[in-house]
N, C-alpha and C positions, 0 to 999 in steps of 0.2 A: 800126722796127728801127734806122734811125739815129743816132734821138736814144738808143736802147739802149745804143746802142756809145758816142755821147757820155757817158753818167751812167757807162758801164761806166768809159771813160778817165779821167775824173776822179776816180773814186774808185780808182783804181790810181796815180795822180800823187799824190794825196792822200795815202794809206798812209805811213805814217812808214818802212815796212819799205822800202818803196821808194826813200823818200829817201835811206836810211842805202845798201844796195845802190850808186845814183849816185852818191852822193856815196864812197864805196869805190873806185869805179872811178874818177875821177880821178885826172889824174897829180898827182905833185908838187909843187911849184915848186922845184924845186930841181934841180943837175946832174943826179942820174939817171933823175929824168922827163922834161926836155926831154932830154937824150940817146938817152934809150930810144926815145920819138918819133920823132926823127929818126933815128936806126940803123935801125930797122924798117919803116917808112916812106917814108924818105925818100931813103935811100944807097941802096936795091935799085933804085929805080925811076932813078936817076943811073947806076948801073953799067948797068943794064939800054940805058938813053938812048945811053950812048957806045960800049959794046962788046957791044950785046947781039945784032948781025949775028954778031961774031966769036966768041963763044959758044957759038952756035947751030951757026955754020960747024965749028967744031972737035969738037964733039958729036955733028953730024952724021958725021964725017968719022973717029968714032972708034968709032961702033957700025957700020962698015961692017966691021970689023976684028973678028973671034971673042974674047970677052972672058968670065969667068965671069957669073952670076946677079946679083949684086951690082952688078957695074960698069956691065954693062948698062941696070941700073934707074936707076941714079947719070948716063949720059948720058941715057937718053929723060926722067927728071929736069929736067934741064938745059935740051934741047930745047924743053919745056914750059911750064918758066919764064920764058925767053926770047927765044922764037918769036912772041910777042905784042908784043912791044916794050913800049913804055912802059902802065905801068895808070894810065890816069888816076883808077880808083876808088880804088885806098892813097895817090895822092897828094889825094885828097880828104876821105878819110878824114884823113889827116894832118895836114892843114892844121885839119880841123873840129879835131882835138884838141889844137891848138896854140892855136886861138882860146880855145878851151874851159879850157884852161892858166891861162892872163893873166887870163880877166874869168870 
């Protein structure tokens, strides 16, 4: 069974169709692939880092207050994202695809 899944893997690394797919998804080298990168990545987990108590505190402190359907979702939203504090898995992510950039 394991060596199955080995012949399986290599001939999916193998596949041309696969190559073209990876090599698709690659970013750029240019401004708006490292920017993208980093915007997405990188700036959420920084706001998150220094003000994501205070976020959290004001989201909290805003669905205590009767709001329509929308808003509501838009604070526990909020809460959600930022209640966690920092991800260190998008800043891992981010980093591999900044490596992955350059070489």
């Amino acid at each position: 069974m394991k060596q199955k899944l080995k012949t399986k893997a290599k001939a999916i690394a193998q596949n041309p169709h696969t190559k073209q797919a990876l090599a698709s998804m690659k970013p750029e080298k240019n401004f708006w692939g490292i920017s993208g990168v980093v915007l997405f990545f990188f700036v959420p987990e920084i706001i998150a880092f220094f003000w994501g108590a205070d976020i959290t505190a004001y989201a909290k402190n805003e669905l205590l207050t009767p709001h329509d359907f929308l808003e509501t979702q838009y604070y526990e939203m909020l809460v959600m994202l930022f209640e966690e504090g920092v991800s260190y898995l998008n800043l891992a992510i981010g980093m591999a695809l900044l490596v992955w950039l350059f070489f």
